[in-house]
BABAZA-141570 format. One line per field, with one value per residue (C-alpha): residue number from 1; residue in one letter; chain; x, y, z. Coordinates in Angstrom, 2 decimals. Layout:
N
num = NUM	...
residu = A	...
chaine = A	...
x = X	...
y = Y	...
z = Z	...
end
This chain:
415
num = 1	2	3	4	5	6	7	8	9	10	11	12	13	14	15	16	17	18	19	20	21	22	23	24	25	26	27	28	29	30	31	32	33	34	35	36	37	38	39	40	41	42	43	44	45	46	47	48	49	50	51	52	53	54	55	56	57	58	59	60	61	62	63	64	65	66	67	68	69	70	71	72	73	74	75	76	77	78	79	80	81	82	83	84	85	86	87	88	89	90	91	92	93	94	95	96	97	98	99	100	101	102	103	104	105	106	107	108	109	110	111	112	113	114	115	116	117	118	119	120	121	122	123	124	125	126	127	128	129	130	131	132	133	134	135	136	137	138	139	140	141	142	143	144	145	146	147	148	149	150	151	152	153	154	155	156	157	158	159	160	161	162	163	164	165	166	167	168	169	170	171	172	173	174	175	176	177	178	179	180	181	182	183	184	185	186	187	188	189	190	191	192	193	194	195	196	197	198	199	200	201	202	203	204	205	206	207	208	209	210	211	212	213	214	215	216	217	218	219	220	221	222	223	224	225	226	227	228	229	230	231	232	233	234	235	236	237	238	239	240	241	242	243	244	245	246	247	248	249	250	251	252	253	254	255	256	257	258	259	260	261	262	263	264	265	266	267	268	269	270	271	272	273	274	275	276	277	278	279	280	281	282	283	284	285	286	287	288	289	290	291	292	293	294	295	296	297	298	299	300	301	302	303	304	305	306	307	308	309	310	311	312	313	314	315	316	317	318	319	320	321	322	323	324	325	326	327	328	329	330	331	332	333	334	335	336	337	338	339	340	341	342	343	344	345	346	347	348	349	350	351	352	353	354	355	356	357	358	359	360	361	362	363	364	365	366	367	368	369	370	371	372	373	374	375	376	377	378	379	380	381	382	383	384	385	386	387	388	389	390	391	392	393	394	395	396	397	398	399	400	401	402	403	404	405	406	407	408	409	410	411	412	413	414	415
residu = X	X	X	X	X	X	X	X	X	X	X	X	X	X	X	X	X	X	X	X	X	X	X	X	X	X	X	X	X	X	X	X	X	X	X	X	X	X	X	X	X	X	X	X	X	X	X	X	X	X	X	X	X	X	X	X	X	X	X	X	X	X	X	X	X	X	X	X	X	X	X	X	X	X	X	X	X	X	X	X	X	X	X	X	X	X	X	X	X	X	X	X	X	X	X	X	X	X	X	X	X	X	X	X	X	X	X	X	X	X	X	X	X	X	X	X	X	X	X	X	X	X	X	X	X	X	X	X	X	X	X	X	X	X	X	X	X	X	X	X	X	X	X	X	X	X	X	X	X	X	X	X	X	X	X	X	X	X	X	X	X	X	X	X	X	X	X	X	X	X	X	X	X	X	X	X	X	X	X	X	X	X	X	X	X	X	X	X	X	X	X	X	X	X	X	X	X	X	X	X	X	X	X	X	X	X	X	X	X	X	X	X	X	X	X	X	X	X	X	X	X	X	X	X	X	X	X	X	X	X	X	X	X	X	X	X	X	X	X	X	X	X	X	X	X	X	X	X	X	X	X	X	X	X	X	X	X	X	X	X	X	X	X	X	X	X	X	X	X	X	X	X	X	X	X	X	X	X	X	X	X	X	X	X	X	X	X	X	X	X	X	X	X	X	X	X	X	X	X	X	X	X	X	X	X	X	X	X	X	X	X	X	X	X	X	X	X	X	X	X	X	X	X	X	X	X	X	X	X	X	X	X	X	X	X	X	X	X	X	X	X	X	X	X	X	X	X	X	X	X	X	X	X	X	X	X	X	X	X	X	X	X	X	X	X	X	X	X	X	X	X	X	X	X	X	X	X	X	X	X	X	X	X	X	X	X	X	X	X	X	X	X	X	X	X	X	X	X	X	X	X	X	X	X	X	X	X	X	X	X	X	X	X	X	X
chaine = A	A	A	A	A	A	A	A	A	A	A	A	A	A	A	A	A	A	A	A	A	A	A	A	A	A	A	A	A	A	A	A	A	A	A	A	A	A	A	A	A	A	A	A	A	A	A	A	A	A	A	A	A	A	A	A	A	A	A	A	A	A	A	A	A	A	A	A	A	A	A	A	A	A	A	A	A	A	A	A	A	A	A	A	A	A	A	A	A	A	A	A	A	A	A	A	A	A	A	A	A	A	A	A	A	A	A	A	A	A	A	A	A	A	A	A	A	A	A	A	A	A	A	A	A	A	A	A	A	A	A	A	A	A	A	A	A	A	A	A	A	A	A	A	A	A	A	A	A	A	A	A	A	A	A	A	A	A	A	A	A	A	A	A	A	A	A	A	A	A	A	A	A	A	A	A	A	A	A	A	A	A	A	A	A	A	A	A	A	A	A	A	A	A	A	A	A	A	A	A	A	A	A	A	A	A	A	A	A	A	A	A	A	A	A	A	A	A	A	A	A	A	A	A	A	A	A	A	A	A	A	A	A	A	A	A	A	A	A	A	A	A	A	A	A	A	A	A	A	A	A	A	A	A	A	A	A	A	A	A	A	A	A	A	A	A	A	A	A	A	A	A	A	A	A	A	A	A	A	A	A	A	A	A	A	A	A	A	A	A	A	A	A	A	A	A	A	A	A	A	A	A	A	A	A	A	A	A	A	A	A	A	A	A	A	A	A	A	A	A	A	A	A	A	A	A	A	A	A	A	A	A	A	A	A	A	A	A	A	A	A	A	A	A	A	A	A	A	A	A	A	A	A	A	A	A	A	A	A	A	A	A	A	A	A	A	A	A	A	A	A	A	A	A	A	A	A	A	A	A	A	A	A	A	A	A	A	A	A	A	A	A	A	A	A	A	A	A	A	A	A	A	A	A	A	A	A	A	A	A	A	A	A	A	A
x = 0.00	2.91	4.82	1.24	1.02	4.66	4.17	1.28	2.98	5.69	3.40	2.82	5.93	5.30	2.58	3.97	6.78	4.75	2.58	5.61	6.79	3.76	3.84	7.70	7.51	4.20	6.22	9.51	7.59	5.71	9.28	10.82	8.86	7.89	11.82	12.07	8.55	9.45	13.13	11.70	8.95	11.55	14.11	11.33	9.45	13.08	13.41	9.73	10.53	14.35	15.51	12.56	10.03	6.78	4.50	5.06	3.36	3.37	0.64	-2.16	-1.83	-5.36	-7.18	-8.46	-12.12	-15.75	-15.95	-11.95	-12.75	-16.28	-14.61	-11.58	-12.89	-16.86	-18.74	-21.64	-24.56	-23.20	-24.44	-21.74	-22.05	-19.26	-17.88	-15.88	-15.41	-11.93	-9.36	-5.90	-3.94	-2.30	0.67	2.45	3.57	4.99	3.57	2.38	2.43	5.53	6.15	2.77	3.63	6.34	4.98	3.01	5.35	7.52	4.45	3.90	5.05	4.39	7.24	10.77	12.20	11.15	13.12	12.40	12.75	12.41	11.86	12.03	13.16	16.14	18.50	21.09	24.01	28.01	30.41	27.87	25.70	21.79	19.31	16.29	16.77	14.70	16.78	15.70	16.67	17.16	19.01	21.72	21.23	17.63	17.25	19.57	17.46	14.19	16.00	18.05	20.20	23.41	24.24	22.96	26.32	28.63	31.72	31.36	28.72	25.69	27.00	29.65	27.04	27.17	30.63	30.20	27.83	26.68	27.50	25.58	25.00	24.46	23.03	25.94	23.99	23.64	27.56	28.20	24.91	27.05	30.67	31.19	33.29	33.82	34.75	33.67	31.30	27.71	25.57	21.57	19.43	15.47	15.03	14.23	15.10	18.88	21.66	24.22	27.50	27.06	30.36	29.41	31.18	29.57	27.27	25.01	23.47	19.90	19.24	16.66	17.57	15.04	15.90	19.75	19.35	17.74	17.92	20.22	20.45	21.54	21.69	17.97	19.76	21.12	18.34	16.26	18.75	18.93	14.99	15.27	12.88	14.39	12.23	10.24	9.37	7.47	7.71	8.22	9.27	8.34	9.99	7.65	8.78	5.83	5.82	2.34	0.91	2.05	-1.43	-3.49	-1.44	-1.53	-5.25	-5.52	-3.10	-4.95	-8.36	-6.99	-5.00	-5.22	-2.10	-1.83	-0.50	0.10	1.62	4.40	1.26	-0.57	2.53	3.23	-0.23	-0.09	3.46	1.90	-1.53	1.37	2.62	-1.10	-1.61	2.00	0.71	-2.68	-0.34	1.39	-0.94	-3.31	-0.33	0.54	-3.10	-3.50	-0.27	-1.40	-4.58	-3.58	-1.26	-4.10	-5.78	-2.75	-3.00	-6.58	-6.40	-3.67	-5.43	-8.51	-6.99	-5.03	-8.77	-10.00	-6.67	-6.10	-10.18	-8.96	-6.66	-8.73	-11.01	-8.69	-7.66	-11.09	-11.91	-8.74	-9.96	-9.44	-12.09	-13.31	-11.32	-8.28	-8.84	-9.22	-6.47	-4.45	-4.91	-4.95	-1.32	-0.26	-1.77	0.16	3.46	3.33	2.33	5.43	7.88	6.72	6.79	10.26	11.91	10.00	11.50	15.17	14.69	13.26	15.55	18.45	16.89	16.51	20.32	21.35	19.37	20.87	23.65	22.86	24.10	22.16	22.95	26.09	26.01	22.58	21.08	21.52	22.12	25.72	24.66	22.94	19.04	17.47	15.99	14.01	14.70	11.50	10.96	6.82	7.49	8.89	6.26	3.42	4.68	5.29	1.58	-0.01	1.62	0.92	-2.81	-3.63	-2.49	-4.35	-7.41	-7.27	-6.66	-9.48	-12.30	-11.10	-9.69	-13.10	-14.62	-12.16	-13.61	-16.89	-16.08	-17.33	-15.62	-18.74	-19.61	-16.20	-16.35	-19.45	-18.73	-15.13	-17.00
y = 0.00	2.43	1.45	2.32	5.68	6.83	5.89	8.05	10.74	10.31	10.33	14.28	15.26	18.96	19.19	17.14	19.42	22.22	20.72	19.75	23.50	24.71	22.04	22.92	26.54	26.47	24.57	26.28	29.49	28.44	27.09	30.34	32.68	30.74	30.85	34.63	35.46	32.83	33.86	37.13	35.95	33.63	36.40	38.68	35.80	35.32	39.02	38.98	35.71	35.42	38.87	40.18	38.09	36.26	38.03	41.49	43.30	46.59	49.65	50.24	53.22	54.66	57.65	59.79	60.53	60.57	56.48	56.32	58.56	57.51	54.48	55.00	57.76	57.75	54.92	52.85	55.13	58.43	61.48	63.83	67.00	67.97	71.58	70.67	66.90	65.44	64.63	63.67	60.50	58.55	60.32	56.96	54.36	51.63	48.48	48.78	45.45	44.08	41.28	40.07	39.94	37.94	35.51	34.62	34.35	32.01	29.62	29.20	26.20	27.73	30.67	29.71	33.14	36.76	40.21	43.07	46.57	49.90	52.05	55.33	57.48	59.84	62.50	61.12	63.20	63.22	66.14	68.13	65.65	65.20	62.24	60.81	56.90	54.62	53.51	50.06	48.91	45.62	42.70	41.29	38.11	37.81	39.79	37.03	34.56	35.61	37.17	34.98	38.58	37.36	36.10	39.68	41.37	42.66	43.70	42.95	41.12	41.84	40.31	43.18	45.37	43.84	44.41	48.29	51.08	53.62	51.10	50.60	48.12	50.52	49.46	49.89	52.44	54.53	54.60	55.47	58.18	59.74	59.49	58.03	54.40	51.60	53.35	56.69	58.01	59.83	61.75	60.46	62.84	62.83	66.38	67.91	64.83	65.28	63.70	60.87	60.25	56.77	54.15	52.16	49.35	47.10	46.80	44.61	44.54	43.43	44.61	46.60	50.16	51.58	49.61	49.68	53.42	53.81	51.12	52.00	49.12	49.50	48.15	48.62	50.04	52.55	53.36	53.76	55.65	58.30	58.65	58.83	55.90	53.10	50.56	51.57	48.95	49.83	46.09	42.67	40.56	36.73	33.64	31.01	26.88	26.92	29.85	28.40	29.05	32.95	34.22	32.08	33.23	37.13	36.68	34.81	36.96	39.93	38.81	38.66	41.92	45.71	45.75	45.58	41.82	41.27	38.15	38.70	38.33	41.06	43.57	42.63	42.25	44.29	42.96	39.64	40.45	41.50	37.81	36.24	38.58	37.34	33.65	34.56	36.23	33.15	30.51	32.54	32.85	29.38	28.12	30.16	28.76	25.31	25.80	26.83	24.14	22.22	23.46	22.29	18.45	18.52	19.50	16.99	14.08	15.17	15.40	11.88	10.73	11.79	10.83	6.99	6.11	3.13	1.98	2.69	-0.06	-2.52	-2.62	-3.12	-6.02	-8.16	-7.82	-4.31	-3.41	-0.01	1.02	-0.04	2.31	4.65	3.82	4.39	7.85	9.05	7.14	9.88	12.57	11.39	10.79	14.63	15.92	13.66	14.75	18.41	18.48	17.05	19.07	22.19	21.09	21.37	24.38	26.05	24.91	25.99	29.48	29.88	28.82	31.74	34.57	33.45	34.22	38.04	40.48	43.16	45.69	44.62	43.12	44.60	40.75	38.00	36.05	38.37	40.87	38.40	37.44	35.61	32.46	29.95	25.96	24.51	21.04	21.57	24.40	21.51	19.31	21.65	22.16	18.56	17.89	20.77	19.78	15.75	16.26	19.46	17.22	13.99	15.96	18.00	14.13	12.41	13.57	12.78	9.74	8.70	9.92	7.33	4.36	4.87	4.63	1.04	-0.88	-1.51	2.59	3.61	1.68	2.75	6.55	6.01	3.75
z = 0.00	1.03	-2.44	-4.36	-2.51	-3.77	-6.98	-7.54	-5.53	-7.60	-10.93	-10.22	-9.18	-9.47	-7.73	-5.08	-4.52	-4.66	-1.90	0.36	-0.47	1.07	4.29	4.33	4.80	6.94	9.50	9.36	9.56	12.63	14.16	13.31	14.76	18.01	18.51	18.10	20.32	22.56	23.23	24.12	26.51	28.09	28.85	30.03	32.23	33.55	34.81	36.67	38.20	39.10	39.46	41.68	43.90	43.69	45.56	47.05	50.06	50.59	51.62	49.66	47.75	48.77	47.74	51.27	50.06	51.89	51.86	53.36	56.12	57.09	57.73	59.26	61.45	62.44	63.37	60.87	60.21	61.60	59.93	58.47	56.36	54.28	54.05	51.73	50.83	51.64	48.61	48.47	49.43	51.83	53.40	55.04	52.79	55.23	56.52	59.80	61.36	60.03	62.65	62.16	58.24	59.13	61.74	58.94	56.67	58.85	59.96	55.80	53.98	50.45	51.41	50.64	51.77	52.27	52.44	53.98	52.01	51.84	48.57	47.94	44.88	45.59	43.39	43.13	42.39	41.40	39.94	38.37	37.34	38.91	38.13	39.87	40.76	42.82	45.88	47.62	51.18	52.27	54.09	51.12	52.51	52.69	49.30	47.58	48.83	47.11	44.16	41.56	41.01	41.18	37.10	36.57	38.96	36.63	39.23	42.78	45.56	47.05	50.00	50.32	51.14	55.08	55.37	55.92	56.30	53.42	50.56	47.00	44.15	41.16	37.46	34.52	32.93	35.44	36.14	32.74	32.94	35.93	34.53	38.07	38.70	41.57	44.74	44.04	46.54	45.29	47.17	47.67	48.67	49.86	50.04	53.13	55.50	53.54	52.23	52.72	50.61	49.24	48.37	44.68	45.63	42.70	39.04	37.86	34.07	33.56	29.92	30.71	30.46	32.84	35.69	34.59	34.65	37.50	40.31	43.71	46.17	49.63	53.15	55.07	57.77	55.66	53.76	56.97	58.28	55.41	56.00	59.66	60.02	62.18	61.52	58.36	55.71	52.90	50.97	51.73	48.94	49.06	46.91	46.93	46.66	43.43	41.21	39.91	43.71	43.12	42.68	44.31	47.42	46.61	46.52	49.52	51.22	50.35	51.56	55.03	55.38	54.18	52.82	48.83	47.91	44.43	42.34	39.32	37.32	38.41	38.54	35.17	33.99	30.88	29.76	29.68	27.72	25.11	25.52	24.48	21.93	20.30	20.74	19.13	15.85	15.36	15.96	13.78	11.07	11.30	11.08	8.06	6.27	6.63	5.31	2.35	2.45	3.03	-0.14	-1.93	-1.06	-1.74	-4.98	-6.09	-4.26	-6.57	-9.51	-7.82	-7.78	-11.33	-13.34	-11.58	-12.06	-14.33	-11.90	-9.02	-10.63	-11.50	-7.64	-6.98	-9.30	-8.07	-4.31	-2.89	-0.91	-0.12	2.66	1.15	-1.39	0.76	3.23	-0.18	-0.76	2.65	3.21	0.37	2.69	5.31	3.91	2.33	5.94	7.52	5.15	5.04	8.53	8.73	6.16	8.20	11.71	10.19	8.36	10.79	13.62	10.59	10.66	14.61	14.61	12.62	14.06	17.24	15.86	14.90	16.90	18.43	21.08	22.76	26.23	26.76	27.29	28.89	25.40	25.69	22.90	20.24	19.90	22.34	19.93	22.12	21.01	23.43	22.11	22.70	19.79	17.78	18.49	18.03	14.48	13.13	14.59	13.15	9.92	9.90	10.72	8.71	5.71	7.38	7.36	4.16	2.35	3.73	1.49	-1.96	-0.19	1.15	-2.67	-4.14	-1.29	-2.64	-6.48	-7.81	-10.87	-13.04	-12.30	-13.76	-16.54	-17.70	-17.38	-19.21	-21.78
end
């Protein structure tokens, strides 16, 4: 049966090719561009999850209006009238019941490790130079615990920030934005509480240019000293065992406390509609390549159909029943999908191999300057099935119309 479907395969060579052309580049297509959107999502997923934490916690940001202060000051059903109705927000920005926070935190067996921090944007100033940058407190080794940061350090250690007061971690960009180097000193300020000289003692590189421009991180004694605020915490960053458990805890964490608990998801919520509106592009691409594929294999199975009608009958008058005739031209289906398919795989893997070899901005990535091209086996797999049953099912009509077709009918329309 296999030698029967080659032959007639073989019998229309060009439109064979041009069908495997079509399977071919549908596949390698899909390959190729899952590698590029992929390699981006992956670097990107990489930076939510490894260089910052699961879940954070931190004070709700909350507008001070009528409903905020009815509550918070007057009791249920109390009868106020407005001179003027209250606006503004929320002066304090700390948690208030930090050793609660981390009671709970302890007594959980989801929580693999939690820092303390303390944010707060600051000029930050050297020579002549001024720039705003968001300074964050906290405990090196806790913080190194819930963040993966440390293939991002360029020149030094976190850990060096314990072994002396007023010390930073700065991002490359911003060294190079203030013409400053390791071991000079720069002055943070916040304004009216005032200034402190700080040492860089180390750089770090995440290739993202706002938070390599303008990311400080410092001791939390440090920082809290600088603000005059002993024991001020404004965030707690958690590492869970599960990423997957990320939200479900933020939510449940959230129902039972008014501070604001959010997962990596919901932080990065709009980054990651971007992500399902890639997927939707190249599904949607894909889909559309192999159906014309599709098309392709349909029309040179009919044509199969109409041109072998003789021979068709003559398989049925020495004993070939119905379904072998049709288990004959849907083998030819399936052998164009499988080889399609195959030749896709390599050609697209060839293509993904040399974009990954492209160069882009130097050293501004973790794939050291070149694209980031994703090789996920499901990708692979995805494609070769896509490709295999999209020519399955575009075969199986005319190969069912050819089942049907009776000897004594085709010789009396041919006679």
């Amino acid at each position: 049966m296999n030698f029967l479907a080659i032959r007639y395969l073989l019998s229309k060579k060009r439109q064979t090719i041009l069908t495997l052309i079509g399977i071919t580049l549908g596949t390698a297509g899909y390959v190729a561009i899952s590698g590029i959107m992929l390699g981006f999502q992956t670097y990107l997923l990489d930076q939510f999850i490894n260089s910052d934490c699961h879940v954070r916690i931190q004070a709700r940001d909350e507008p001070v209006d009528e409903k905020f202060v009815r509550e918070t000051l007057f009791d249920e059903g109390a009868k106020i009238n407005w001179i003027a109705p209250p606006s503004g927000r929320r002066g304090e920005d700390n948690i208030e019941n930090v050793p609660a926070w981390t009671e709970r935190l302890d007594r959980d067996p989801r929580v693999e490790a939690y820092a303390l921090q303390l944010n707060y944007p600051v000029l930050t100033q050297f020579a002549k130079i001024t720039t705003s940058t968001q300074l964050i407190g906290m405990s090196p080794e806790d913080f190194l615990r819930v963040s993966k940061i440390e293939p991002y350090v360029t020149h030094g250690s976190f850990m060096n920030l314990s072994k002396g007061a007023f010390q930073i971690m700065v991002g490359e960009d911003l060294l190079t934005k203030l013409g400053a180097r390791i071991g000079d000193s720069i002055l943070l300020s916040l304004g009216q509480k005032g200034s402190q000289a700080f040492k860089i003692i180390g750089t770090f590189r995440f290739g993202m240019r706002n938070k390599d421009e303008g990311t400080i991180y410092g001791r939390l004694a440090d920082v809290q000293t600088l603000n005059h605020s002993p024991s001020k915490v404004s965030s707690i960053a958690v590492r869970l065992i599960d990423t997957d458990n990320s939200l479900e805890f933020a939510k449940e964490a959230s129902g039972r406390s008014k501070e604001l608990v959010q997962s990596w998801e919901q932080i990065n919520e709009n980054t990651l509609s971007v992500f399902k509106t890639q997927d939707i592009v190249r599904y949607s691409m894909t889909i559309a390549i192999l159906v014309v594929a599709g098309f392709g294999i349909f029309n040179v199975l009919s044509m199969t159909v109409t041109q072998k009608r003789k021979e068709i009958a003559i398989l049925r008058s020495i004993g070939y029943e119905p379904t072998d005739i049709t288990g004959l031209f849907l083998t030819q289906g399936t052998i164009l999908g499988f080889v399609g398919g195959a030749l896709g795989l390599l050609i697209g893997y060839l293509i993904c191999v040399m974009l990954s070899h492209i160069e882009v901005t130097p050293g501004r990535a973790l794939g050291m300057g070149h694209m980031l091209i994703s090789f996920e086996p499901k990708t692979y797999f995805i494609a070769f099935c896509c490709a295999f049953f999209s020519s399955a099912i575009s075969s199986f009509i005319p190969a069912r119309g050819a089942g049907k077709m009776e000897p004594m009918d085709i010789m009396r329309s041919d006679g």
